[in-house]
C-alpha positions, 0 to 999 in steps of 0.5 A: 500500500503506497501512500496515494492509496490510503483511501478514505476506508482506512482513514474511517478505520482509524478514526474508529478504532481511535473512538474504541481503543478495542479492536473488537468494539472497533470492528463491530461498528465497521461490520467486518472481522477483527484480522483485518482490521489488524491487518489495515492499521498495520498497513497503515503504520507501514505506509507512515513509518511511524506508529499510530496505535500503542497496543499490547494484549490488554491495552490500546492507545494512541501515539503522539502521531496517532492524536495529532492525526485523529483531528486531521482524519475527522476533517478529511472524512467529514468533507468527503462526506459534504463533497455528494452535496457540493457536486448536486448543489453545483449541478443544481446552480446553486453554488458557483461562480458567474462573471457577469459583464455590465454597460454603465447605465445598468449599474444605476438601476437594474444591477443593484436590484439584481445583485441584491436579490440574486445573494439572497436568492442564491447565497453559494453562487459569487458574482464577478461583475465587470463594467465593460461597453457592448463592442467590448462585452461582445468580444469577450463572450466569444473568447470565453472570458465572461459568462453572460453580459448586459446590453442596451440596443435599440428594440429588435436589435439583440445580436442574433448569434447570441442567447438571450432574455429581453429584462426592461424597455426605457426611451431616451431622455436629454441631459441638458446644462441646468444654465442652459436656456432649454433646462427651462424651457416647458415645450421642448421644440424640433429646432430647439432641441436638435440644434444643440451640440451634441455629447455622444457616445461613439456608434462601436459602443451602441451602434443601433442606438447611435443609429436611431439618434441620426435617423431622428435628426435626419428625419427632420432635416438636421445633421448632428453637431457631435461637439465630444464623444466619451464613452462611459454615461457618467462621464457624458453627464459630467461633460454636459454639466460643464457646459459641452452640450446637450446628450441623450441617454437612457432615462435609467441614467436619471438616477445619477442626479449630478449638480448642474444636469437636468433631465427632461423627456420630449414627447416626440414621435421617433424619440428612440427606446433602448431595450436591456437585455442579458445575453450569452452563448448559444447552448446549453448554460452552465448551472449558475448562469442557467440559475441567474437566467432563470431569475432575471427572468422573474425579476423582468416579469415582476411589476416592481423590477 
């Protein structure tokens, strides 16, 4: 018996006899014949080259190695008794790991929610939440670096190439300088409105939105004047608190309330709506993501979420 083979078996054997200190007492509980026994704790003593058992016709005890590894053998026996419930637990999602990518806006409303309910949901399961725009989220899904990601897109616009779940709908809305003379204004007009300069994020980061937005200026017969692009919606907001110009952005972005912005909606036909959707690879999801998916799902359909 080589060292690799001191299975599970004989440590429990050990275990038992050191609860005992009889061999017979300590074979009786194991269901088998005293020689055995014998022949096991002998083996074992071999394999270590120490003593774990002082015994004489009358007497068992344990050595000083015998106690220091009684300790050890109880822990190792008491884990591989928990590893069935690890292995259903992870086949079942419940304990796990998901790298979960995000683009900002979600962070200001849907990720927190999300976050909170997803750990009381399902405890066993970390989340590794990674802030990345959709070009970047996209490539990272392909090469396997991340599990799932949130996207915004215009409606209807999801990546075809992917699986995925449609969680919230929401139009644009302007952020406008709160000096300027728009952030008063009570009717927003055509002219107005699409004569500002422009804070806008680079089509790469939202190519159907960033279509949408030159299809509505288009419509009415004006070009966008792009004054600065950046990429991050909290850094947009802050560029039109200074003064850049005006920017469109997910109404969810309301919730970063920055001195010197203000929010207002248009209610103009073709303003555009930029859907949220969790996305991830084609096929059959490992557990914890199928878990997560699952409650999305419920989140999206609940009136609160």
């Amino acid at each position: 018996m080589s060292e690799v083979t001191i299975d599970l078996r004989v440590w429990r054997q050990f275990v038992v006899l050191a609860e005992e200190l009889h061999f017979g007492r300590a074979a009786a509980r194991l269901h088998m014949t005293q020689p055995p026994l014998t022949q096991a704790i002998a083996q074992l003593e071999a394999v270590l080259g120490v003593r774990v058992f002082e015994r004489s016709r009358r007497h068992v005890a344990l050595s000083p190695a015998g106690e220091a590894l009684l300790p050890e053998a109880r822990e190792l026996l008491a884990r591989a008794q928990r590893l069935p419930g690890v292995a259903q637990a992870a086949a079942a999602g419940e304990v796990g790991r998901l790298r979960l990518a995000f683009v900002s806006p979600v962070g200001f409303e849907l990720l927190p929610h999300w976050v909170r309910g997803f750990r009381a949901h399902s405890p066993g399961v970390a989340l590794d939440l990674i802030e990345a725009t959709g070009d970047v989220q996209l490539a990272a899904l392909e090469r396997g670096e991340i599990d799932a990601g949130v996207l915004l897109h215009s409606p209807g616009f999801v990546p075809a190439s992917l699986a995925s779940l449609p969680v919230a709908e929401e139009p644009l809305v302007l952020a406008i300088p709160a000096a300027h003379p728009l952030a008063s204004t009570r009717r927003l007009s055509a002219p107005q409105v699409l004569a500002q300069p422009l804070v806008l994020f680079p089509r790469r980061i939202l190519p159907s939105i960033f279509d949408a937005l030159f299809a509505l200026y288009h419509a009415h017969g004006h070009s966008p004047q792009v004054a600065q692009e950046a990429i991050q919606m909290q850094t947009i907001v802050n560029l039109v608190a200074a003064g850049i110009g005006v920017a469109w952005v997910p109404r969810s972005v309301t919730r970063f309330e920055r001195s010197g912005v203000v929010y207002r909606e248009w209610a103009q036909a073709g303003v555009p709506r930029c859907e949220t959707r969790l996305v991830w690879a084609q096929g059959e999801p490992r557990p914890a993501l199928a878990r997560f998916v699952g409650f999305v799902r419920e989140q999206a359909q609940s009136p609160a979420c």
